[in-house]
C-alpha positions, 0 to 999 in steps of 0.5 A, a space after each residue: 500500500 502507498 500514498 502518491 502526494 504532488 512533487 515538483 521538478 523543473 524540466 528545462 526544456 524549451 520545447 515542452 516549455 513551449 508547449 505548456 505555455 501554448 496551452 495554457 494561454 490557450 485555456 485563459 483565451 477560452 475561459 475570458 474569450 469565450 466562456 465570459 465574453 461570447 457565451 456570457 455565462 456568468 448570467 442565468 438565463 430563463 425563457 420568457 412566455 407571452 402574450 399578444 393582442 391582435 386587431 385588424 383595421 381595413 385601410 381608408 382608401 380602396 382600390 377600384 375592383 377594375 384595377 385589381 388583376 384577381 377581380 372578375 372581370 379581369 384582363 390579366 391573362 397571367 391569372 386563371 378565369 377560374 380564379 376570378 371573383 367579384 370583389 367586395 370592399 368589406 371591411 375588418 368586421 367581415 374579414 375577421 372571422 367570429 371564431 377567435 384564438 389566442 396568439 393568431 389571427 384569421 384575415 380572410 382572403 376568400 369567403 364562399 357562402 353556401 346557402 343550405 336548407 332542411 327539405 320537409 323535415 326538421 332538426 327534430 327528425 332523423 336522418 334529416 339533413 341540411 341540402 345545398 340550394 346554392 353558393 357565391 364566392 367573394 374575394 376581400 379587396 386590397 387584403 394587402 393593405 390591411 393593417 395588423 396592431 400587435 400588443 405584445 407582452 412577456 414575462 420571464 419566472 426562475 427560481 432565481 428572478 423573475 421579470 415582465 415587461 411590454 413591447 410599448 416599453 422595448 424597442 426592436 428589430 425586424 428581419 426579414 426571409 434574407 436575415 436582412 434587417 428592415 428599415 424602410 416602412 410604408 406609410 402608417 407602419 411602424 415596428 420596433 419604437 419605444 412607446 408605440 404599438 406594432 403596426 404592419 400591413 398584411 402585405 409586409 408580413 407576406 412579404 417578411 415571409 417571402 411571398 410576393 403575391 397572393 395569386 401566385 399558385 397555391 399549395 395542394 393544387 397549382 391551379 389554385 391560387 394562395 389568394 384562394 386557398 389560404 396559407 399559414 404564417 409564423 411570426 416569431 418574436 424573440 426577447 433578449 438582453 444578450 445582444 450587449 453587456 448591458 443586461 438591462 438593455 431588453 429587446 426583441 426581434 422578430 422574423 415571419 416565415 410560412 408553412 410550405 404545403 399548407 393551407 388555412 380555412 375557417 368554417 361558420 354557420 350563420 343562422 337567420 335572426 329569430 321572428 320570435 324573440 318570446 322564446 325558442 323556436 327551432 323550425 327556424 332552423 330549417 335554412 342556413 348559411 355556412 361561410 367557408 373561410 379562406 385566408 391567411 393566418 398568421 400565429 405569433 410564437 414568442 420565444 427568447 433568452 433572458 439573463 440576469 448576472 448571478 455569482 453562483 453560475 459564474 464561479 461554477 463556469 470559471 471552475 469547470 475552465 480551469 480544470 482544464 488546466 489539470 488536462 494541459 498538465 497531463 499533456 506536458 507530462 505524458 509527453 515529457 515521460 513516454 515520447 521525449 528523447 529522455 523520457 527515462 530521465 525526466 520519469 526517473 525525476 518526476 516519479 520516485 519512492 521514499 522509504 517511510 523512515 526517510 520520509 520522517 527523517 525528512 518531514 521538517 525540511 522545506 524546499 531543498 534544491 539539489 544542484 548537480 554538477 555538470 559532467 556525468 554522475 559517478 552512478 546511476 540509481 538503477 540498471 535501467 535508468 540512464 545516466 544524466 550528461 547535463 545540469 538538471 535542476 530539482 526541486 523536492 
């Protein structure tokens, strides 16, 4: 049974003077470079949750539906006669669909009502069902140009802080499908100011996804157009305080991409108003209109990093990098032991055995520096260990 305890030995010798000073510049550059300047791991970080509230406004001037290509009549021979329709200038009440969900919103493109009706039955009978007696198709004119409001919020809870701010109260970046940063607007657009809301129209957001045209072909057939089929857009927003050294310094940049391959509808009934209002009368049932929806939906995913400086985190990143330390060590005196032309020397030097009688005799002396003189030693501590030829320095 032994001990192996830590003894030091200089090894003059350039190049694992060399290597070992390499690697250990090496480890700082990656300790200050990259664990402390890029990566910031000083902080802990937390990943915010959100909210958005969406509103949806028609734009004050309309285009006359002659002058539009997808308008029936049209004159544009580049879109199909079948996908053509008269035009309406509905505004946002009608575009916005009565069914609403959370972080998205619905712009309708395309609406084809089908009127339906019971044929000598009612809902109380069975197998009774709805027939269709006729429909009508309607695009929404100038859909580009309608303007979208986002109101968004985050709020960020760890076990070590927390934090809630609005996006009236950040400022942001917006990127579009080339990673190129906008910063030319259309009039009545505004994105990323301090103490506004986010305002964009329909056809910028396309565009940040990289559609040019709402009549370009559609997804399941390409004889359809996206006007008429729909489509389905994400909207990223990503928080964070890790562009800067200033934690402080909070914001958000977001970037829009569409689903390839995928289409958007929402279907709804519209019921004629009751004659009687005493009471519910069901035989009034007996016709309906089903509004068959197709637009663009747009779902806002709000996403992002956090972090706030904590000492805890920064002492664990600042110990795991110097252990590396202990590997550059190793390294040096692998090579200095087993590849070096006197490996046998320096092993010799660096490892050696103490009888336990010599070790008590020892025990109280401090730094003894044995200098050898140069010319060769009278002998040698074994058959297999070289005689030294050079001064070496050794410290026990």
């Amino acid at each position: 049974m032994s001990y192996d305890t830590i003894k030091i030995v200089r090894i003059k010798d350039v190049k694992l003077g060399i290597l070992h000073y390499f690697l250990m510049a090496a480890i700082v550059g990656y300790i200050l470079g990259y664990t402390v300047i890029y990566e910031k791991r000083y902080v802990v970080i937390g990943n915010p949750v959100g909210t958005v509230r969406l509103s949806l406004l028609a734009p004050a001037k309309r285009t006359a539906s002659s002058d539009l290509p997808y308008c029936w009549p049209s004159k544009d021979p580049h879109i199909p006669a079948n996908m053509t329709f008269n035009c309406t200038y509905f505004d946002e009440m009608v575009a916005l669909p009565s069914v609403a969900s959370d972080a998205s919103i619905f712009v309708s493109t395309r609406i084809t009502s089908n009127l339906e009706k019971l044929h000598n039955c009612t809902v109380f009978d069975k197998d009774c069902t709805y027939i269709l007696i006729e429909n009508s198709t309607i695009y929404i004119t100038d859909i580009e140009n309608f303007t979208i409001m986002v109101d968004h919020s985050m709020y960020v809870y760890t076990t070590q802080f927390n934090m809630q701010t609005s996006a009236t109260s950040l400022t942001g970046e917006l990127y579009d499908s080339n990673n190129q940063k906008v910063t030319h607007f259309l009039p009545g657009e505004q994105f990323g100011v301090s103490g506004k809301f986010d305002i964009l129209q329909l056809g910028t957001v396309l565009s940040l996804s990289g559609i040019n045209s709402l009549d370009s072909p559609g997804a399941s057939r390409a004889f359809l157009t996206k006007r008429y089929e729909g489509l389905l857009i994400f909207f990223f927003i990503q928080y964070t305080n890790m562009l800067t050294y200033n934690l402080n310094d909070i914001r958000y940049i977001a970037r829009a991409t569409f689903v390839r391959n995928s289409y958007s509808k929402i279907e709804e009934s519209v019921y004629p108003f009751p004659t009687n209002t005493s009471k519910i009368d069901y035989s009034e049932y007996n016709s309906r209109i089903v509004r068959d929806r197709h637009g663009v939906r747009v779902v806002f995913v709000q996403t992002g990093t956090i972090g706030k400086l904590d000492i805890p985190t920064a002492l664990i990143s600042f110990a795991s990098g110097l252990g590396l330390i202990a590997i550059s060590t190793f390294i040096v005196d692998t090579i200095a032991t087993k590849i070096m032309p006197k490996k046998k020397v320096y092993e010799h030097f660096k490892i050696s055995e103490a009888a336990e009688t010599e070790m008590r005799r020892k025990e109280s002396e401090r730094n003894i520096n044995v200098v050898y003189p140069e010319g060769p030693l009278q002998t040698s501590v074994d058959e297999k260990t070289p005689i030294l030829q050079e001064p070496f320095e050794r410290r026990i």
